[in-house]
C-alpha positions as CSV (number, residue, x, y, z in Angstrom):
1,X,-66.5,64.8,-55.2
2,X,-64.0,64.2,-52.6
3,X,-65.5,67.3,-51.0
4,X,-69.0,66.1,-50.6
5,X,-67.7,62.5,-49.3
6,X,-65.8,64.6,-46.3
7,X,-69.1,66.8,-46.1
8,X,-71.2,63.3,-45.4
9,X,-68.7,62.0,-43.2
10,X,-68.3,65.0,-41.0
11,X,-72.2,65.2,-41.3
12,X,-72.7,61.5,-39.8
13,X,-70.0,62.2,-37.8
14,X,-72.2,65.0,-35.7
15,X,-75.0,62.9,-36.3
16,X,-73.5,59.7,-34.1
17,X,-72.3,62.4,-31.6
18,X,-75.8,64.3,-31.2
19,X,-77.5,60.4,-30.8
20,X,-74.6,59.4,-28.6
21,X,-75.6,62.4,-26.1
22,X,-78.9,61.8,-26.3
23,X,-78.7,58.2,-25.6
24,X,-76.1,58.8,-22.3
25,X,-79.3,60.7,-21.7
26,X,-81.5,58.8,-21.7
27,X,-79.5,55.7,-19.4
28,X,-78.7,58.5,-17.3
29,X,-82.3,59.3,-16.7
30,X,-83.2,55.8,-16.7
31,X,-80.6,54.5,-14.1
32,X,-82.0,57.3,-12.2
33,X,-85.8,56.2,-12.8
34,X,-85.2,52.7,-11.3
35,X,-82.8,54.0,-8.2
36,X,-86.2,55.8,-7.2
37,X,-88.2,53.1,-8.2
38,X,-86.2,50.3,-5.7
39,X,-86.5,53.4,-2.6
40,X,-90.2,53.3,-3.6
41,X,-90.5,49.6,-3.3
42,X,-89.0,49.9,-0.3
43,X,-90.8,52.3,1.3
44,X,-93.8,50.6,0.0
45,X,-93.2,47.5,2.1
46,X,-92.2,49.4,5.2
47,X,-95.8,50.8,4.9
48,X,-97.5,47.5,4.4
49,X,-95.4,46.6,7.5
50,X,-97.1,49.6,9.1
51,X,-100.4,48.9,8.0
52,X,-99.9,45.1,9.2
53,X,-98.8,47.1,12.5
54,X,-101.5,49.3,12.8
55,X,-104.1,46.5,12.3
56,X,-103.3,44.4,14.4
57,X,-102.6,46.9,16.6
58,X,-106.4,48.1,16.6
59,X,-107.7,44.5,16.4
60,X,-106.0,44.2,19.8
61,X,-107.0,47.5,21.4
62,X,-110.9,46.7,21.4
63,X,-110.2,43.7,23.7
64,X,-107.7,45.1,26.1
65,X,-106.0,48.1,27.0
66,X,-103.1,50.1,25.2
67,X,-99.9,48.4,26.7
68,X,-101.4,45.1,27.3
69,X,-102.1,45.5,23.5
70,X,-98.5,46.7,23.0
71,X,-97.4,43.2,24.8
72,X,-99.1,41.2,22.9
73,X,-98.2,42.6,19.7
74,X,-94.1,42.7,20.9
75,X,-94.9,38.4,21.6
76,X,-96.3,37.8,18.9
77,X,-93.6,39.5,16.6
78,X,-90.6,37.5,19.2
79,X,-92.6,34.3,17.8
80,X,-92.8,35.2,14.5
81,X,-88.7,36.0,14.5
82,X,-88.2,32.7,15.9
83,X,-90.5,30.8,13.9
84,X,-88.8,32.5,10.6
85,X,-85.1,32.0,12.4
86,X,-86.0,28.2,12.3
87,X,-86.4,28.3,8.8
88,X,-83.5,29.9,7.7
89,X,-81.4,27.7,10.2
């Protein structure tokens, strides 16, 4: 009898330790999961900038030429930075 109770224990024992590995596991795969899913976000919103870029970019090269284009894009992004400056101030 007192056999069998040390058989269960050592038996749940190996139990908790298998679940234990499998759970460090798991968070271990799952802090890794949303480290690449915050450099994806981020790289997602550099390539909206880009877009946003590359839009406006062309909008502005059917009216003029390429570093008139350039100029007006630079100006416009200055204003922007001030007009968001403000805000924060």
């Amino acid at each position: 009898m007192l056999e069998d109770i040390w058989s269960d224990i050592l038996t749940l024992i190996s139990l908790y330790e298998k679940t234990k590995g499998e759970y460090d596991a798991a968070s271990e795969k799952l802090r890794h999961s949303e480290a690449l899913n915050d450099e994806y976000g981020k790289q997602i919103v550099e390539l909206e900038k880009q877009i946003d870029s590359l839009k406006l970019k062309t909008a502005f090269l059917s009216t003029s030429g390429d570093e008139e284009a350039k100029e007006k894009i630079d100006r416009l992004i200055r204003e922007i930075d001030k007009c968001i400056a403000i805000l924060e101030g």
